[in-house]
N, C-alpha and C positions, 0 to 999 in steps of 0.2 A: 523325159528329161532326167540328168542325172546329175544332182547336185550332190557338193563336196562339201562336209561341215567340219571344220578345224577342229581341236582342243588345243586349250588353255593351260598354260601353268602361271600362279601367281609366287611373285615375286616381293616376298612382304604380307602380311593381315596381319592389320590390326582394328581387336574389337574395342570403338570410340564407347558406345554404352547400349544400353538397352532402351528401345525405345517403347512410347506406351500402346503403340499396337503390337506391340508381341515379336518386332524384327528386332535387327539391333543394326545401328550406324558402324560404317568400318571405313580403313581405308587400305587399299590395296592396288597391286600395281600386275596389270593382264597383258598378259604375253602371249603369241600363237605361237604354237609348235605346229610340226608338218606332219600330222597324226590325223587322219579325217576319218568320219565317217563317210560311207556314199548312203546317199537317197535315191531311193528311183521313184520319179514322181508322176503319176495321168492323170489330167484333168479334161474331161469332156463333158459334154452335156447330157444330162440326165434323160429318158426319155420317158421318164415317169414325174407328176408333177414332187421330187422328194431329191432332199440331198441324200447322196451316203456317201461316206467312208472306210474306207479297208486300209489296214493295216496291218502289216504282215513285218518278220523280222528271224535275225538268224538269230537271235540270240533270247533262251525263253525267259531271261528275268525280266527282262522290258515287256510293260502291259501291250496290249492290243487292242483295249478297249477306250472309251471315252476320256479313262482317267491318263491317256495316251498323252507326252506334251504337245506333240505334233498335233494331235486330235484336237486338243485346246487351244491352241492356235488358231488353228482353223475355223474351230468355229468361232472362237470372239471377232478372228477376222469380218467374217461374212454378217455378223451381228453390229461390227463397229460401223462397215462402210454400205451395211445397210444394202446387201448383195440380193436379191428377188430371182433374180434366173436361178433353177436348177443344174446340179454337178454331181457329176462321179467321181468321187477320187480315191485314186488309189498309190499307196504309198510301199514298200518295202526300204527297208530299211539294215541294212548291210553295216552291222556293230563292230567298231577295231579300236574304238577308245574305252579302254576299262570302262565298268557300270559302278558307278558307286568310288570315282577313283580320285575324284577333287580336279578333276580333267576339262568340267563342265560338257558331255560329251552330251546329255539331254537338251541342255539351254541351246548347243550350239546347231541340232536336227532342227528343233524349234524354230530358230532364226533363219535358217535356209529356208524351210517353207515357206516361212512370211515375206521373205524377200521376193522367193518365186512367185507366190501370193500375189504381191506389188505389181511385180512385172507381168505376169499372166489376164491382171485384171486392171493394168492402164493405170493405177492410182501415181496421181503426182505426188512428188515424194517433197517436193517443195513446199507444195498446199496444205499436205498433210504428216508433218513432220510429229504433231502430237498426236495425233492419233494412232502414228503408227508406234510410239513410245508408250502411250496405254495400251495398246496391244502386246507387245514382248512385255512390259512389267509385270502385266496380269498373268503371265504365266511362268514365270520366273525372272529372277531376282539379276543374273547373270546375262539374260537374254537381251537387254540391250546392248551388251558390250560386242556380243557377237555378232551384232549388224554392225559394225565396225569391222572386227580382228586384226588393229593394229594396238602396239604399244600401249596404254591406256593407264590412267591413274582412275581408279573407281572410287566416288567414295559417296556416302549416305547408304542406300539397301547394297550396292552396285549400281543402281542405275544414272548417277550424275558421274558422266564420263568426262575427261581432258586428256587428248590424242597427248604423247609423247613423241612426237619427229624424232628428238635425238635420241632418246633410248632405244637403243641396242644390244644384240648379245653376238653382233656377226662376229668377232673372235673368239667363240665359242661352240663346240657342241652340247647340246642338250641329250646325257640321258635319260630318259625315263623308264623306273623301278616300278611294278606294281605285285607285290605276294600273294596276287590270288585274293587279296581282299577285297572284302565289300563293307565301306563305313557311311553310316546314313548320315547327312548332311543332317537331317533334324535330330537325329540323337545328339551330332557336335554342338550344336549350337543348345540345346536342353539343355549341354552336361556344362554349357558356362555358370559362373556362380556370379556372374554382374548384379548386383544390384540398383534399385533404380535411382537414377540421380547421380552415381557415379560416373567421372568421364577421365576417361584413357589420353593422356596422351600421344599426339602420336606424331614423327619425321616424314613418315613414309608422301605423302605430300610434298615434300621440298624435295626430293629426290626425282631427277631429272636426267641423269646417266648413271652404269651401272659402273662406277666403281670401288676401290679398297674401300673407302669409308662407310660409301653405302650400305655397304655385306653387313654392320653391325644394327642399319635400321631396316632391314629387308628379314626380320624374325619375322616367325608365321604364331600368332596366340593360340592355333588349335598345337599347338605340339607337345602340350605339356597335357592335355587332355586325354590326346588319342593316345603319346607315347605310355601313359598310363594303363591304358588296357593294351594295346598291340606294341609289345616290346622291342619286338623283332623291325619296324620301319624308325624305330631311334639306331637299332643296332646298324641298319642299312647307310642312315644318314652318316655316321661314323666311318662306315666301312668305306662311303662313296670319300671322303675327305683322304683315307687312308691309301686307295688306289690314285691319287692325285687330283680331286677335285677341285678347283677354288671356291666351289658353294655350295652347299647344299642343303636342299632343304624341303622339306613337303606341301605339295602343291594343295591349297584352297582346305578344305575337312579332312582330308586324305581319301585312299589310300597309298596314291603313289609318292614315290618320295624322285626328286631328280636331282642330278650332278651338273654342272658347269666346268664343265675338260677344255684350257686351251687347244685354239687347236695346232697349236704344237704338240700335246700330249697326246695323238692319235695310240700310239701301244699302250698307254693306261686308261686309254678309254675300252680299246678291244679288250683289254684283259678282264676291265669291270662286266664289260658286254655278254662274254665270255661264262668268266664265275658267277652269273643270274641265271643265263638262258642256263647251264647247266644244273639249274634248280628249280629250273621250272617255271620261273615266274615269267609276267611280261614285261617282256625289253623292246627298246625301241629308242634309238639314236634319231635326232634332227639338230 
């Protein structure tokens, strides 16, 4: 089987405060782009009384061992729903969404299996709607949103979701910028200086279409963090405004930053297309 796992770009983060297990409450607003990873996925029957798993992948910064998200998956699956028959499985994993890009491109591998998961192993999804919500939570933060991948306001870790119907961005293209960087989601979130008992303000909640007004409550709180050490994805955000963007702005920790090009503007969106791929970085229009 060959499952297709979306990335993300958010639209808005904002950090609400720090909470006293060591996460912090936010609110943010998740968007799919048409950027996937593919999975190739076997699952058969073991012929030895033992599970395993392989995991195999093109890309060598992503582990291959248990500390694998897909790995983690799997196994809390098989631990939640209390799975006794033995399995083979085997996974490759075919990487096209930046590693490290605020893409969500792990959380979203991880949710493909677990769906496949669902469906492979008959679980009613009606019966067991919390369980399969402790399962994607336990292994990341974002991984509920993407057993969804539509429109979505996030807010607490990410996992208390509310579908958005009406937001939209079909008179737009999305590009997405990424320079080669890799920024660790737990270095962003360390290098906040919240303290406890503070709480943030936030609109991004009342926001229910994307338009003019909204662009002023759709800031991202890592910007002022990262653009602090990686200068170069504030110079981007600039640049992308400058080629004719209506928004811009960096997705989730970074490090990709993306543009919003009517899509009347089709020649300054080539042209942005254009002056990136010409430097190397990844490009990638949806």
């Amino acid at each position: 089987m060959t499952l297709k796992a979306s990335a993300k770009i958010n639209l808005g983060l904002k950090i609400i405060n720090k909470r006293d297990d060591g996460f912090h409450n936010l609110e943010t607003i998740f968007y799919p782009v048409k950027l996937f990873d593919e999975i190739f996925i076997k699952i058969i029957r073991s012929k030895r009384n033992t599970n395993s798993v392989i995991i195999k992948t093109n890309n060598k910064i992503i582990p291959t061992d248990r500390t694998n998200i897909c790995f983690k998956v799997i196994e809390s699956f098989f631990r939640v729903f209390s799975i006794r028959d033995f399995f083979s499985i085997n996974i490759f994993i075919d990487k096209k969404i930046p590693v490290g890009g605020g893409l969500g491109g792990g959380s979203s591998d991880a949710a493909a299996v677990l769906k496949h998961l669902v469906r492979f192993f008959g679980i009613n999804i009606n019966e067991n709607k919390k369980e399969i919500l402790k399962i994607a939570l336990s292994v990341g933060s974002d991984v509920p949103y993407f057993m969804i991948q539509k429109p979505c306001l996030a807010q607490s870790r990410g996992e208390i979701i509310t579908r958005l119907d009406d937001f939209n961005l079909n008179n737009y293209k999305i590009l997405l910028i990424n320079p080669n960087l890799h920024i660790s989601t737990k270095w962003a979130f360390e290098s906040l200086t919240m303290q406890h008992g503070v709480q943030n303000e936030s609109k991004i909640k009342e926001v229910r279409k994307f338009t003019s007004d909204a662009k002023e409550i759709l800031q991202n709180d890592f910007e002022k963090i990262v653009f602090e050490k990686y200068s170069e994805l504030n110079s981007i955000k600039n640049e992308l405004i400058s080629f004719g963007a209506e928004f811009s702005s960096m997705s989730g920790s970074g490090a990709t930053m993306y543009g919003l090009f009517e899509n009347s503007k089709e020649e300054s969106l080539q042209k942005a297309f254009e002056y990136y791929k010409e430097k190397d970085y990844f490009v990638f229009i949806s």
